[in-house]
ROKOLSE-518072 format. One line per field, with one value per residue: residue number from 1; residue in three letters; chain; x, y, z of N, C-alpha, C in turn. Coordinates in Angstrom, 1 decimal, decimal comma. Layout:
// ROKOLSE-518072
pos	[NUM/...]
code	[ALA/...]
unit	[A/...]
n.east	[X/...]
n.north	[Y/...]
n.up	[Z/...]
ca.east	[X/...]
ca.north	[Y/...]
ca.up	[Z/...]
c.east	[X/...]
c.north	[Y/...]
c.up	[Z/...]
END
This chain:
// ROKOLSE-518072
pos	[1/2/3/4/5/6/7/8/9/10/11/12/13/14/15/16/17/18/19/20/21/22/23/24/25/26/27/28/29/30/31/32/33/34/35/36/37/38/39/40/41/42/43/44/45/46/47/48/49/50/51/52/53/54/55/56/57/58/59/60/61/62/63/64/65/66/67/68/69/70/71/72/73/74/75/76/77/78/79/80/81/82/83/84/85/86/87/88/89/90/91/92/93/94/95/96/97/98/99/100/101/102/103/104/105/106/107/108/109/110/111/112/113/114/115/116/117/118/119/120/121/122/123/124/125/126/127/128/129/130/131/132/133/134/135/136/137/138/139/140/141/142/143/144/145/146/147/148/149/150/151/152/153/154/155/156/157/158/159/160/161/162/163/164/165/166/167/168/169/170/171/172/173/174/175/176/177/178/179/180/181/182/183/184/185/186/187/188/189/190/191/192/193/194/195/196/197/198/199/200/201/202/203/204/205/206/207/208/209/210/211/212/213/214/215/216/217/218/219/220/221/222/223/224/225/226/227/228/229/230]
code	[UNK/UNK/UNK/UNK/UNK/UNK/UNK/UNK/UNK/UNK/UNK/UNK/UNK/UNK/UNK/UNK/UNK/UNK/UNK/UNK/UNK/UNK/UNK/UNK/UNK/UNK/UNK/UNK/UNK/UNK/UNK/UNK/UNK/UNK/UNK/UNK/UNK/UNK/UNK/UNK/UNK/UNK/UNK/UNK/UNK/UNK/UNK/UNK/UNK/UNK/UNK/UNK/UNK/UNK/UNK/UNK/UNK/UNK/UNK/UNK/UNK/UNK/UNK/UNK/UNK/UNK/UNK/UNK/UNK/UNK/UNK/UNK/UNK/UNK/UNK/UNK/UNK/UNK/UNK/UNK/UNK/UNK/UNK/UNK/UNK/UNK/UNK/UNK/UNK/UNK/UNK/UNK/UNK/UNK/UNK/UNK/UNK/UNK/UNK/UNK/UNK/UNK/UNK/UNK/UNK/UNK/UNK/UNK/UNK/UNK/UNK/UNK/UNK/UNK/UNK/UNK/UNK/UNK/UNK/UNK/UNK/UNK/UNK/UNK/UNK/UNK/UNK/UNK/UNK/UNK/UNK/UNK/UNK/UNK/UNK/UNK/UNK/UNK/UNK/UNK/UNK/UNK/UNK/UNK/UNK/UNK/UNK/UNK/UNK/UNK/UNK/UNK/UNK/UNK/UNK/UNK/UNK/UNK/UNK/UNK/UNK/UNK/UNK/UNK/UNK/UNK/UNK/UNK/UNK/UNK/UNK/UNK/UNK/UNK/UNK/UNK/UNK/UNK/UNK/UNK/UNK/UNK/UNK/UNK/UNK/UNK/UNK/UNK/UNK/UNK/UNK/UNK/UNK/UNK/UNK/UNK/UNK/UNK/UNK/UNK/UNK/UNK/UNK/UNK/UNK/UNK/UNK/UNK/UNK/UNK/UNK/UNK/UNK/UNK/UNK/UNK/UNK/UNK/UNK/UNK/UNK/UNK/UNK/UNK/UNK/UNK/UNK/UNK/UNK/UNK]
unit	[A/A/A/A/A/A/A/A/A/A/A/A/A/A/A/A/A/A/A/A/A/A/A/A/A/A/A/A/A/A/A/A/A/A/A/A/A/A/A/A/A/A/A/A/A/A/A/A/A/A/A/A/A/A/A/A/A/A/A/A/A/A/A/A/A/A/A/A/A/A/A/A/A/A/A/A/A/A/A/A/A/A/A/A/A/A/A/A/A/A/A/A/A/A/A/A/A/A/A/A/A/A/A/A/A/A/A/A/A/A/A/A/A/A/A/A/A/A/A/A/A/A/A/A/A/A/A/A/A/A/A/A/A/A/A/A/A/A/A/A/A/A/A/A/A/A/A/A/A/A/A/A/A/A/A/A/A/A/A/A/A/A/A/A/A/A/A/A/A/A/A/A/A/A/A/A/A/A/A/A/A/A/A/A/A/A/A/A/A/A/A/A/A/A/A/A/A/A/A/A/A/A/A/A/A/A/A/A/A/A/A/A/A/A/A/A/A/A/A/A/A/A/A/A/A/A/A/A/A/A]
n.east	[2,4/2,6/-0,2/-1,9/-2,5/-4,9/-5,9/-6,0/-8,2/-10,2/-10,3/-11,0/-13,1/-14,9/-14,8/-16,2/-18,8/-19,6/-19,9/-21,2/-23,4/-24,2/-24,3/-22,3/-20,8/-18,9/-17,6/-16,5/-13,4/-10,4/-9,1/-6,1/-4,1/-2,8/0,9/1,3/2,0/3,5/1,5/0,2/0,6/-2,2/-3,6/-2,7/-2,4/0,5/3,3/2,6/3,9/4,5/2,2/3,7/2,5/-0,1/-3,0/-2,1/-3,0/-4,5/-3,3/-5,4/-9,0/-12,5/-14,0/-17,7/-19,2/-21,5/-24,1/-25,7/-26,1/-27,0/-24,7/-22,6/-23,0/-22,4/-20,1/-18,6/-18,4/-17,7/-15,0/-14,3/-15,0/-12,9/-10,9/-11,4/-11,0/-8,6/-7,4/-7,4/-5,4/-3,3/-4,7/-4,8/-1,8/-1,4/-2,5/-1,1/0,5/0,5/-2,0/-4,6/-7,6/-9,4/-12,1/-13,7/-16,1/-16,9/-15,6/-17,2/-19,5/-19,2/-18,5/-20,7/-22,5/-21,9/-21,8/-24,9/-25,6/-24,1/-25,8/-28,6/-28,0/-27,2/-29,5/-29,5/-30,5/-30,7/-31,4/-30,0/-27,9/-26,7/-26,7/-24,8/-22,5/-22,1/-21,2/-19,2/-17,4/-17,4/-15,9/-13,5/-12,4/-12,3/-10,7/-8,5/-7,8/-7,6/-4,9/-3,5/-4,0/-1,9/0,4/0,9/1,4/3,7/6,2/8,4/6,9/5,5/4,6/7,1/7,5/4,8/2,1/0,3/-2,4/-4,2/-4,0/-4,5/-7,0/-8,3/-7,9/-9,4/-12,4/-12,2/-12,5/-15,1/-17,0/-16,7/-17,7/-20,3/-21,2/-21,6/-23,3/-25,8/-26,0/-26,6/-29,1/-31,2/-29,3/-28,9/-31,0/-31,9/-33,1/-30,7/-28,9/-27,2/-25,6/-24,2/-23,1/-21,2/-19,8/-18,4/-17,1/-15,0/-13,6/-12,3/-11,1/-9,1/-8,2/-6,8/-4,8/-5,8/-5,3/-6,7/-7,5/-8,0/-10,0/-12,0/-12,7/-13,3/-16,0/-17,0/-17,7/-19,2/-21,7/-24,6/-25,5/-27,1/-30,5/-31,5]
n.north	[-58,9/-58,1/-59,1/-57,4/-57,3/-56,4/-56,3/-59,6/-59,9/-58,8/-60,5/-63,0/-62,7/-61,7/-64,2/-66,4/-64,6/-64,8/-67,3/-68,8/-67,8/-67,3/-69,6/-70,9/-73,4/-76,6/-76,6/-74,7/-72,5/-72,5/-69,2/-67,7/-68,1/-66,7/-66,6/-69,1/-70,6/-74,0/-77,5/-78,6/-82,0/-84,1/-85,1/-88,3/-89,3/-88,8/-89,2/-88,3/-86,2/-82,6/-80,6/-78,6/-75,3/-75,5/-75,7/-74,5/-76,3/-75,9/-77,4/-80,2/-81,0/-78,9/-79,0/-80,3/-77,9/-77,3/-75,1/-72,2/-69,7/-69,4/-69,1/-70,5/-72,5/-73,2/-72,9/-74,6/-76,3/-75,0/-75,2/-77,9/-78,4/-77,1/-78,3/-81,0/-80,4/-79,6/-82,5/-82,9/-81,6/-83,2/-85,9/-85,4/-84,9/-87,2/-88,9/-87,5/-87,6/-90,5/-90,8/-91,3/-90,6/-87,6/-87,8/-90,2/-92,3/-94,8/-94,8/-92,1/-92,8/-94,4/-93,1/-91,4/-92,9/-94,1/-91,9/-91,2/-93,1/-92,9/-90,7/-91,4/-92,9/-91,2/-88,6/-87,1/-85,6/-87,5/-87,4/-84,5/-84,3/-85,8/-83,8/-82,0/-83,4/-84,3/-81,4/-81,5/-83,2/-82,2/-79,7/-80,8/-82,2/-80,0/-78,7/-80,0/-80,4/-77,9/-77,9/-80,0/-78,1/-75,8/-77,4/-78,5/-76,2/-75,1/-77,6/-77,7/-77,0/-79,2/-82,0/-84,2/-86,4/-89,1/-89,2/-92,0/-93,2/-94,3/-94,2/-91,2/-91,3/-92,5/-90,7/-88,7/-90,5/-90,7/-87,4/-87,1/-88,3/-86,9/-84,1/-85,2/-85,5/-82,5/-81,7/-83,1/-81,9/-79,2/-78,5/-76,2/-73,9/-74,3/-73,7/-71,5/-67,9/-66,3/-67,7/-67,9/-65,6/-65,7/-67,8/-66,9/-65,0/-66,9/-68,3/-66,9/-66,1/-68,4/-69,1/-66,5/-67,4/-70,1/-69,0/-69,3/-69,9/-68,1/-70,2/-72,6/-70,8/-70,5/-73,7/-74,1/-72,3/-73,4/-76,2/-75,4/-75,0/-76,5/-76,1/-74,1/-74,1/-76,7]
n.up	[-80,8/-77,5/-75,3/-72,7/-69,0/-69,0/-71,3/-71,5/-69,7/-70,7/-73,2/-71,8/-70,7/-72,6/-74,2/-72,7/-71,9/-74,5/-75,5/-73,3/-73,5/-76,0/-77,3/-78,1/-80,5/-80,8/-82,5/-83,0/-84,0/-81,9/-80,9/-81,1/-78,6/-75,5/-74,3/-71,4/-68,7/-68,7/-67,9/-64,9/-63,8/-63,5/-60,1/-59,7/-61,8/-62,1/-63,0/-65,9/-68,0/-68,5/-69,9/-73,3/-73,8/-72,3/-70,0/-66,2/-63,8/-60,7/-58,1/-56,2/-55,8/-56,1/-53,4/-52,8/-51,3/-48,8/-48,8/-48,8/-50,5/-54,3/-55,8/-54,3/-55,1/-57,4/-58,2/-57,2/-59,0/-61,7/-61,2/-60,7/-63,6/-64,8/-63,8/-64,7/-67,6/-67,8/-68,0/-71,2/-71,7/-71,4/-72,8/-75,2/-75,5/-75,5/-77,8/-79,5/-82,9/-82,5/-84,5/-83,5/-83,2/-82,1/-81,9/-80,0/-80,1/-78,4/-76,1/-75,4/-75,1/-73,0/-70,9/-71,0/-69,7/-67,7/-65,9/-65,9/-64,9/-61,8/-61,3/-60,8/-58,6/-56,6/-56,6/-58,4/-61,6/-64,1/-66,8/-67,4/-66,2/-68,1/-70,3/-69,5/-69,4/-71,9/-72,6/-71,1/-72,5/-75,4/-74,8/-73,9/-76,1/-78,0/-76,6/-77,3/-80,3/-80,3/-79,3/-80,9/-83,4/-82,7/-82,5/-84,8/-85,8/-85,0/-84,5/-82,9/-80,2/-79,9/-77,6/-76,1/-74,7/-73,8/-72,3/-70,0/-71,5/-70,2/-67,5/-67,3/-68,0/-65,7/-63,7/-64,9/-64,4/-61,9/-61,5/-63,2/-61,3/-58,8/-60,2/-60,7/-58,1/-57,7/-59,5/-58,7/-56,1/-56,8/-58,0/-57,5/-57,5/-60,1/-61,7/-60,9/-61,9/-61,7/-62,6/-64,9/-65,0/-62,8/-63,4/-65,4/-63,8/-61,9/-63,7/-65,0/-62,8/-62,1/-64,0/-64,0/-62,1/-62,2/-65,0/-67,2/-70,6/-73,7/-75,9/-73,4/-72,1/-74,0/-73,7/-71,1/-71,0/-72,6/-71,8/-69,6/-70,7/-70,5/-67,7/-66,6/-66,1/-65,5]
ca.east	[1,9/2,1/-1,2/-1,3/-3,3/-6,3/-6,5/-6,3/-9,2/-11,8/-11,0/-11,5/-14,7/-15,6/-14,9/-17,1/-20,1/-20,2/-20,2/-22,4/-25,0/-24,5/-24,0/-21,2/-20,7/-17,6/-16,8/-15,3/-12,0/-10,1/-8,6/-5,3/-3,6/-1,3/1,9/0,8/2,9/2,9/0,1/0,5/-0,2/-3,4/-3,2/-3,1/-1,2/2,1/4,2/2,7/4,9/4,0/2,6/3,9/1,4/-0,9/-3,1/-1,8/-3,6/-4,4/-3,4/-6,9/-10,2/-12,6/-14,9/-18,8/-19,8/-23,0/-24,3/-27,5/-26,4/-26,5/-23,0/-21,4/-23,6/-22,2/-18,5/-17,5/-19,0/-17,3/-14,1/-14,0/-14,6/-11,4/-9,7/-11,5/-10,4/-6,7/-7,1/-7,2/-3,6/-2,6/-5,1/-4,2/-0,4/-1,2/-2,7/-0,5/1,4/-0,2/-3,0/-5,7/-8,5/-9,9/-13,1/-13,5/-17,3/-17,4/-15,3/-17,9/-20,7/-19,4/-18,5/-22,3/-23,5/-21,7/-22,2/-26,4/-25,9/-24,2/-26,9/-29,9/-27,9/-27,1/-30,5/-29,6/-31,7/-29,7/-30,7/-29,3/-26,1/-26,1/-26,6/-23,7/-21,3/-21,8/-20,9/-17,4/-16,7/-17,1/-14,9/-12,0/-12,3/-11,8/-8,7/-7,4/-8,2/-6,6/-3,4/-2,8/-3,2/-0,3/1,6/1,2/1,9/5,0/6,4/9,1/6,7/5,1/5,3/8,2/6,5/4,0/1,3/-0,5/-4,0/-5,2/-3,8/-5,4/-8,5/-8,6/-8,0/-10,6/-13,2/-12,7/-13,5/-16,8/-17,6/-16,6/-18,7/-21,8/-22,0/-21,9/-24,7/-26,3/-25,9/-27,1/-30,6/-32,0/-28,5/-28,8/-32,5/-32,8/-33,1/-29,6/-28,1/-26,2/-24,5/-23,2/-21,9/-19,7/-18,5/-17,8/-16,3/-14,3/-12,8/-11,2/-10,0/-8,1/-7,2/-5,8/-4,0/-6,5/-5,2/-8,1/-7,9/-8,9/-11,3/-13,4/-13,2/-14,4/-17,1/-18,1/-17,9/-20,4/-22,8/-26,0/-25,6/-27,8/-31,6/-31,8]
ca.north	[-57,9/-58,3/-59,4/-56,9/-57,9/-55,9/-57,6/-61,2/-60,5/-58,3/-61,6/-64,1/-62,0/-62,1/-65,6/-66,8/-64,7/-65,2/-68,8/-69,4/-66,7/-67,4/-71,1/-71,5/-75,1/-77,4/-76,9/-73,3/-72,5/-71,6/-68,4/-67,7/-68,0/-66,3/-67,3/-69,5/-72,0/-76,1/-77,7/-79,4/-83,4/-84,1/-86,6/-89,8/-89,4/-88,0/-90,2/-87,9/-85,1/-81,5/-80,2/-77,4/-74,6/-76,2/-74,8/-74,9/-76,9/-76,0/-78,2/-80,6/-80,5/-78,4/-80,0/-79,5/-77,6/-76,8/-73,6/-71,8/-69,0/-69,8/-68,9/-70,9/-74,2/-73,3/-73,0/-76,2/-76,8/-74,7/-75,7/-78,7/-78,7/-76,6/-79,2/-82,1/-79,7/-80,0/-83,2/-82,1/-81,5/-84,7/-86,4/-84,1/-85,7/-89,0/-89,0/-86,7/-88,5/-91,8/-91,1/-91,8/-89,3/-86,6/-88,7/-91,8/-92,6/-95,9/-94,1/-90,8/-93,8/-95,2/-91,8/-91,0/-94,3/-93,9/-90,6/-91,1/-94,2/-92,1/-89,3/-92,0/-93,4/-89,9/-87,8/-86,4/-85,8/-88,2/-86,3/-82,8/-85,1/-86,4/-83,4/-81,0/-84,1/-83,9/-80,4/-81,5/-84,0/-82,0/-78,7/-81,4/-81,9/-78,4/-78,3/-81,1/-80,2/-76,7/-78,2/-80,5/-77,3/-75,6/-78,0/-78,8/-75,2/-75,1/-78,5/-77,3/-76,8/-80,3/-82,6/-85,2/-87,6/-89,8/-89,4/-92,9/-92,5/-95,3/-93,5/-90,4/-91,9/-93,1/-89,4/-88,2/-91,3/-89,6/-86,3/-87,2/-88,5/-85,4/-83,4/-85,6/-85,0/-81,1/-81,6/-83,4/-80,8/-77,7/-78,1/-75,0/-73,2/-74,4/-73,4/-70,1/-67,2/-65,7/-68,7/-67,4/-64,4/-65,8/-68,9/-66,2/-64,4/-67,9/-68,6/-65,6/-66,3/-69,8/-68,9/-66,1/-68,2/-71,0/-68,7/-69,9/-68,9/-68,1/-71,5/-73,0/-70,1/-70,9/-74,9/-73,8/-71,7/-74,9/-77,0/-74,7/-74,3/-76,9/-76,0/-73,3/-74,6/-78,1]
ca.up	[-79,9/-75,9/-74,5/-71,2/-68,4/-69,2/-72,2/-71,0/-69,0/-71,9/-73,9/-71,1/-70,7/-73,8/-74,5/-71,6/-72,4/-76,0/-75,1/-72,3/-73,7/-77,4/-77,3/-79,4/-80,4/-80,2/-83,6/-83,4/-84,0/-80,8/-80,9/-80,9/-77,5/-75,2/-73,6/-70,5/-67,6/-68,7/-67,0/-63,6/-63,9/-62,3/-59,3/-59,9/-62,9/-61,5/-64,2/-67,1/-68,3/-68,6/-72,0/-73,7/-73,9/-71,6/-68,5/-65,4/-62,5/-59,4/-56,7/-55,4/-56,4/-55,7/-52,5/-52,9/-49,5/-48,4/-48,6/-49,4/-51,7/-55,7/-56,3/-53,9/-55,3/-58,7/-57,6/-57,3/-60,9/-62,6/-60,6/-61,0/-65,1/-65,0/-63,5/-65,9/-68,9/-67,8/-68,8/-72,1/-72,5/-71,8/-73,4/-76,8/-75,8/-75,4/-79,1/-80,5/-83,2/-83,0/-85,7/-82,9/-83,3/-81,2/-81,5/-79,6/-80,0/-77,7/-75,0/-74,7/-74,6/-71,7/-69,8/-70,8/-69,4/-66,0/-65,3/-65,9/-63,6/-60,9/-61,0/-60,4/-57,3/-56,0/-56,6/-59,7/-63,0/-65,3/-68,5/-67,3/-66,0/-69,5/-71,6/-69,0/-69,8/-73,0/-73,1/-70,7/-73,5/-76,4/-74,3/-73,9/-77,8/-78,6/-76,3/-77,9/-81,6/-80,5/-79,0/-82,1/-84,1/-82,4/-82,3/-86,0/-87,1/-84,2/-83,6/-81,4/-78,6/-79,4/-76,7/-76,5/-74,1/-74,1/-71,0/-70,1/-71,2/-69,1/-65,7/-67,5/-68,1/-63,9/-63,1/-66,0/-64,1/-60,6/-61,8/-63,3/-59,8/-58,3/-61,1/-60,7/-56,8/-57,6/-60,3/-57,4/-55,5/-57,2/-58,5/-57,6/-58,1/-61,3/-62,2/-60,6/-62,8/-62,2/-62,8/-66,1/-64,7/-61,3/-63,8/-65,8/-63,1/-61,3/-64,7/-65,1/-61,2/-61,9/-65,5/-63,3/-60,7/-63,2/-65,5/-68,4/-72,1/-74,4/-75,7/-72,1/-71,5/-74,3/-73,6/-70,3/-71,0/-73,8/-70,8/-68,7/-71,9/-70,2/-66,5/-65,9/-66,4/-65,6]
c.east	[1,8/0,8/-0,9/-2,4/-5,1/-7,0/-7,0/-7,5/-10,3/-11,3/-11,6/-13,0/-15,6/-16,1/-16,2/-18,5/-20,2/-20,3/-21,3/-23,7/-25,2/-24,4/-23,4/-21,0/-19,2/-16,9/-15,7/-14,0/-12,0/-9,3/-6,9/-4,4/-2,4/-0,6/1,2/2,3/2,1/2,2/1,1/0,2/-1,1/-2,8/-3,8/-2,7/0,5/3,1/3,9/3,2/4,0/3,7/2,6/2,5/0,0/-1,7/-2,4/-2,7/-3,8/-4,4/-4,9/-8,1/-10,8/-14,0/-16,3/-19,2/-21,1/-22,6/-25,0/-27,1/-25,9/-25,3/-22,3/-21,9/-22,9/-20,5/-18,1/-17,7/-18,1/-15,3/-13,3/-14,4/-13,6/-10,6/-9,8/-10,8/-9,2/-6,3/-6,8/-5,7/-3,2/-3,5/-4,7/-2,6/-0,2/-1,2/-1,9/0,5/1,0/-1,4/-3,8/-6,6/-9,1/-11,0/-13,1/-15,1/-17,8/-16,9/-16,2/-19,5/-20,5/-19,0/-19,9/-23,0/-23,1/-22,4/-24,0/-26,4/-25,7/-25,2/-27,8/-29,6/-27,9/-27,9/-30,1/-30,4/-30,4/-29,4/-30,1/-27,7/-25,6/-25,6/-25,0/-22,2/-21,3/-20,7/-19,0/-17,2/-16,5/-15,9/-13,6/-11,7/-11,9/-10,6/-8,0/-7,4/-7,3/-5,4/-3,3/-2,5/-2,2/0,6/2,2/1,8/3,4/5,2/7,4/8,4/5,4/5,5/6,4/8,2/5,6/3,2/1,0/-1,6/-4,6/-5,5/-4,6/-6,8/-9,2/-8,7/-9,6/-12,4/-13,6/-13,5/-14,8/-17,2/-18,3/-18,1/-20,2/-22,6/-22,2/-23,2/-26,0/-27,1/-26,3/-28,4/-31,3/-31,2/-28,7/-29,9/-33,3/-32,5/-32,0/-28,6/-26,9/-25,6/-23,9/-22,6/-20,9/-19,1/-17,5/-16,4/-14,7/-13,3/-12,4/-10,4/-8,9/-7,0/-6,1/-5,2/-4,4/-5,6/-6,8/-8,5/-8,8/-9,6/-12,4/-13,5/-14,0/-15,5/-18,0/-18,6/-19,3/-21,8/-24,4/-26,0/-26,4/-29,4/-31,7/-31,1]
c.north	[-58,5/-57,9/-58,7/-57,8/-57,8/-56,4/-58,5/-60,9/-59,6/-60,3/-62,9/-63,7/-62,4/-63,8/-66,5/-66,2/-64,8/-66,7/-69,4/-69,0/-67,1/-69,3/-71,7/-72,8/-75,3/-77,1/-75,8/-73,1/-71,9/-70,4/-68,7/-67,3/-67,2/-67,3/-67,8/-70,9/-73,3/-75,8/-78,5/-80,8/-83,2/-85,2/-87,7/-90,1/-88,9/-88,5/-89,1/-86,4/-83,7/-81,1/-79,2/-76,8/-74,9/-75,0/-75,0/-75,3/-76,3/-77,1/-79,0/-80,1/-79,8/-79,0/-79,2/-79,3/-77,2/-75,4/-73,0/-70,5/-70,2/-70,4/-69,7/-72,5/-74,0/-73,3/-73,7/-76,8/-76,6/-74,8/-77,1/-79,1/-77,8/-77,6/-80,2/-81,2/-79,8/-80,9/-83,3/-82,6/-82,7/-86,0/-86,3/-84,7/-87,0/-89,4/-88,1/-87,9/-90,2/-92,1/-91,4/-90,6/-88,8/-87,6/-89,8/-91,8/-93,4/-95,4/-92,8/-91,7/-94,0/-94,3/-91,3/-91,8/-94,2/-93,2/-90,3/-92,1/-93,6/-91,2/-89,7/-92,4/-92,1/-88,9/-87,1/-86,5/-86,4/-87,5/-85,2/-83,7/-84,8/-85,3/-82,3/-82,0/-84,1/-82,5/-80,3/-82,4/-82,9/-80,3/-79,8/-81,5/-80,9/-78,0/-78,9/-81,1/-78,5/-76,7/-78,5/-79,6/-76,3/-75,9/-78,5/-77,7/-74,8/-76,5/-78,3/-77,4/-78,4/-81,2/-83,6/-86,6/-87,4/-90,0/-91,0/-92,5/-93,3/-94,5/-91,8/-90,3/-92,0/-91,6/-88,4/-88,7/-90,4/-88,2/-86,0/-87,6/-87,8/-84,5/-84,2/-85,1/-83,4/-80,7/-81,9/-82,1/-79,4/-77,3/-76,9/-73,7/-72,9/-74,0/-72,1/-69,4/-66,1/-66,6/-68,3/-66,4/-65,0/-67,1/-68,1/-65,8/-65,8/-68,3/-67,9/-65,8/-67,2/-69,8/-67,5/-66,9/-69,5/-70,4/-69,0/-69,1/-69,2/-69,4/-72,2/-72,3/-70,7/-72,2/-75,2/-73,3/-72,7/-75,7/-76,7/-75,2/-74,8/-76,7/-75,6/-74,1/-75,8/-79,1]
c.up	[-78,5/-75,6/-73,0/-70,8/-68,8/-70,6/-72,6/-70,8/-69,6/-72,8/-73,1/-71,0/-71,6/-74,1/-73,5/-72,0/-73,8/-75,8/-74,3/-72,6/-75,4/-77,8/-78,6/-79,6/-80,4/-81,3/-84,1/-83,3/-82,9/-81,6/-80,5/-79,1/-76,8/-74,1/-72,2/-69,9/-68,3/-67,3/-65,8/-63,7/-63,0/-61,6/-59,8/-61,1/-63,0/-62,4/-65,5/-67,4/-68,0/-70,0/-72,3/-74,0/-73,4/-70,6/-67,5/-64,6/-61,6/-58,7/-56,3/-56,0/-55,9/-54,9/-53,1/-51,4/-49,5/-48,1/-49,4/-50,4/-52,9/-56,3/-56,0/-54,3/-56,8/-58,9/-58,3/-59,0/-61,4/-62,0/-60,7/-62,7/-65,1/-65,1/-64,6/-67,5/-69,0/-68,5/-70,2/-73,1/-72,6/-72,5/-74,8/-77,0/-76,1/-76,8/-80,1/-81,1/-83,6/-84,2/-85,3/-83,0/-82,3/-80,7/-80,9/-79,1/-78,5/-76,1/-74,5/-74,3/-73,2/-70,5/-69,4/-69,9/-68,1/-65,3/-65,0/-64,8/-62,3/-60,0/-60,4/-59,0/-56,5/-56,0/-58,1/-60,8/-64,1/-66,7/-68,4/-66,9/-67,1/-70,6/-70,6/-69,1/-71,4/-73,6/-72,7/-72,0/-74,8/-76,4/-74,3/-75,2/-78,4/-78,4/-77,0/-79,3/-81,3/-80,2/-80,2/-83,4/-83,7/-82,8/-83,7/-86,9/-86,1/-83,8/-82,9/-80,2/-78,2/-78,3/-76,9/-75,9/-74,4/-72,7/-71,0/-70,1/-70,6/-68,0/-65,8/-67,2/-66,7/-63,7/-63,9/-64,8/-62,6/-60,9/-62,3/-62,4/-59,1/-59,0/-61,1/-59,7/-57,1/-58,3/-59,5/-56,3/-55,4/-58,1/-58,9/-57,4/-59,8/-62,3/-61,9/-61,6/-63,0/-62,2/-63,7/-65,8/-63,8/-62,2/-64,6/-64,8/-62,2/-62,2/-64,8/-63,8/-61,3/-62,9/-64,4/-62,6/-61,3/-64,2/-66,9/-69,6/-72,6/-74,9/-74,5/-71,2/-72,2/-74,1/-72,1/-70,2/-72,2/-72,9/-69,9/-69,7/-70,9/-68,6/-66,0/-66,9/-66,3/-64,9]
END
């Protein structure tokens, strides 16, 4: 069945508030996806291929700007975990094949352990850091648990390269940076009481604007889950 447009966007809908409002956990099956453009390498990985069935990128992150409405402190949030979700694909490539697992305990330690250090130097509440990275770590999980099943029940559209996950990893490191100063940044975006609707429709506007399949809507709207309140 052809997915029309008005379709795409009742499921992206959906997918987003059943997520953000119902707080689905990491462990749900993604849905079945539609046809979508390979992703764009992020910068600073320009060497790693494109992966079938992937998101696409946009071009640059997205800057945190000043500015006194809600919405536009929640922006860059949800902006730039798009972009960290890309990662995703090529992370999901790098391990595909090798027998390395989705999990990597000692690696979400030390993403945890940064990112709380960041927060203290830059005004941020470390535990709300801690628990909205948590929620990007266990959204890249899901991507990457839903590529490998793809790609397991089609290996045709498996990948055929091999990303570096080091140079991954470096692009991965910036973007928690990025995403710290925004957490930084949006306190009392993040704590007012229409926080949760202006994060779906924020939602809803980048999954457009990136061409999201349902897959990398709901690892987006997993990614959002701890934003609003804290």
């Amino acid at each position: 069945m052809q997915v029309t447009t008005s379709m795409r966007r009742a499921l992206l809908a959906g997918t987003a508030a059943a997520v953000l409002f119902a707080g689905a956990g990491s462990a749900a099956a993604a849905p079945a996806a539609a046809p979508v453009r390979p992703a764009a390498v992020p910068a600073g990985a320009a060497s790693a291929p494109a992966v079938p069935g992937s998101a696409p990128a946009v071009p640059g992150s997205a800057p945190v700007v000043p500015g006194s409405a809600p919405a536009g402190r929640l922006r860059p949030l949800v902006a730039l975990s798009a972009e960290r979700l890309a990662t995703a694909d090529l992370v999901a490539a790098a391990k595909w094949g090798t027998g390395s697992p989705v999990d990597d305990p000692a690696r979400e330690r030390e993403v945890l352990d940064a990112v709380a250090a960041q927060a203290r130097e830059w005004g941020a509440d470390p535990e709300a850091t801690r628990r909205i990275f948590r929620d990007q770590i266990e959204a890249n999980k899901l991507v990457q648990r839903g590529l490998h099943r793809r790609w397991d029940a089609d290996p045709a559209h498996a990948p055929t390269t091999r990303p570096d996950l080091t140079r991954v990893r470096q692009e991965i490191n910036r973007l928690n940076a990025e995403l710290v100063r925004a957490v930084a940044a949006s306190p009392q975006a993040r704590t007012a009481p229409g926080c949760g609707p202006r994060l779906v429709v924020s939602a809803l506007r980048v999954g457009r604007e990136r061409h999201l399949d349902v897959l990398h809507a709901a690892g987006l709207a997993r990614s959002l889950r701890s934003v609003c309140g804290g």
